[in-house]
Structure formats: C-alpha cells, structure tokens
N, C-alpha and C positions, 0 to 999 in steps of 0.2 A: 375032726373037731366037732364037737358036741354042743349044740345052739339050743337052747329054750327058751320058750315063749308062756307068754299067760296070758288071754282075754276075759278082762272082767266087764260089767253092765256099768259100775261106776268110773269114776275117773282118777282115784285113788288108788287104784286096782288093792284095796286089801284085799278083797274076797274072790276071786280069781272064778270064773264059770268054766272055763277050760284051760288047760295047763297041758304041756309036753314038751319034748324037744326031737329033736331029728337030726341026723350028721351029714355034715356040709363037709362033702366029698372032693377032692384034688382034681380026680376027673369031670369032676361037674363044673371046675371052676370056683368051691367053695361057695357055692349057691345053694339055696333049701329051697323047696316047696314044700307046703305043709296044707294040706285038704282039711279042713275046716266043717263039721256038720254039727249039727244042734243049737245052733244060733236061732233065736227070735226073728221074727221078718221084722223089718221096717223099724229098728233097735238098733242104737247107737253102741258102739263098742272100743272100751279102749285096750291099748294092746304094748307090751314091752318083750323085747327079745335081751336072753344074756348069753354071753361065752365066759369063757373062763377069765380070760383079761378085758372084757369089755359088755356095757351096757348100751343098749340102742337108748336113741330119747322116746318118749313114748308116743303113739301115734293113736290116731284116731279114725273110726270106719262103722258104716252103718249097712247091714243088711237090706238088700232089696226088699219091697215090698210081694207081696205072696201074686203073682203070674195072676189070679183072679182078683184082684184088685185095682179098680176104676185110675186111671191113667192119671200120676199128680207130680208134677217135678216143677220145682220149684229152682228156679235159676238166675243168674248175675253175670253182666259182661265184667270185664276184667280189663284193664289198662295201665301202663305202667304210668309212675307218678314224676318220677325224678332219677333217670337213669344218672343222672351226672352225678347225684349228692348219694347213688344209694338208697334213697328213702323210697318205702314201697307201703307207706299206711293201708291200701285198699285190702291187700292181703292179707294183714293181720284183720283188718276187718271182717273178711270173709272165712277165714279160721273159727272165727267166735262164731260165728252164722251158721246155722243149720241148710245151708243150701246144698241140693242133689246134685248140680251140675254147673261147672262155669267155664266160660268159654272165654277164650283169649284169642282175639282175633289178629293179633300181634299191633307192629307199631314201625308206620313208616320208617320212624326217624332211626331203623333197623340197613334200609335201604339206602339209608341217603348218606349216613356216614360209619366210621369207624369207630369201634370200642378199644381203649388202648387204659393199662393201668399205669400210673406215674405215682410215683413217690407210697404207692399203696392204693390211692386212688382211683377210680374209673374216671375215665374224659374220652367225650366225646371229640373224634376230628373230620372235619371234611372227607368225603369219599374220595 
C-alpha cells in the first residue's frame, strides 16, 4: 500500500516544500519511515499523510534548532483537568502554544483509583 505525505512551511499546506510517498509493507507491519532532509532549523512545519481510502488529520512539527545554537527551550507542566467529565482544556491550550517540551508528570488520582467507562462515560471508582 502506497502512503504519501506532504510538508509545507504554512498551515494550509497549499504550497507543499516536500512531497512523496513510500510503501507500507505487510512485513513491516504496514508501518512507514520516511527520512526527512532540507528542512529549515528551528521551523515550524505542518504535515498530512494520504492512502487510497484514507486521509490522516494533519499534524504539526518543528525542526530542532541548528547543534551551534545557544541552548533555549521553552516548557509547561501539564496536568489533567477533569478525568471524570473528559474535559482536557490545558491541552488544547498547549496545541496553540509554541512550546519545545511538556512534561507530564502524571496524576495520583491514577493510583488511587479505577477508570471504568459506563453508559459511554468515564467514571472514576475506588481502587
């Protein structure tokens, strides 16, 4: 099966700066790797994959900054808000954000009880 991809600089990708595709192999598990060079350093990039029956959503990625350039990351803890209702606003806020790295140092309330879905729901119950 034959997967292509396109990375463009905007977020419209009309104008596409790399383009190809590559075949997602039975042996391999229908997995691709695809090696990536002539990217911009420290450039935002967005990116969509297709197949024949289906279109990925599109995603977004930024090239490291160039190995000789003064040390700058820029970072946000991360916490869930409301496991019980589903609501996760920090993360959409952090989507819009240009930050390099966010750390999720998880969330007791992981330890202390059980995730159970009901009626569609998630609900939390005593461990």
């Amino acid at each position: 099966m034959e997967v292509h991809g396109q990375i463009a600089d905007e977020e419209s990708l009309a104008r596409p700066v790399l383009s190809g595709g590559v075949n997602a192999r039975p042996e391999r598990g229908h997995v691709v790797h695809a090696e990536v060079a002539g990217l911009r350093s420290n450039q935002w990039y967005w990116y969509q994959f297709t197949e024949v029956n289906a279109v990925s959503r599109q995603g977004r990625t930024r090239k490291r900054p160039p190995a000789t350039a003064p040390p700058s990351v820029s970072r946000s803890p991360s916490f869930p808000d409301s496991i019980e209702s589903a609501v996760f606003p920090a993360f959409d806020q952090l989507a819009r954000e240009k930050i390099d790295l966010t750390v999720h140092p998880g969330d007791p309330i992981y330890e202390r009880a059980r995730l159970v879905v009901e009626s569609g729901r998630p609900k939390l119950l005593p461990a």
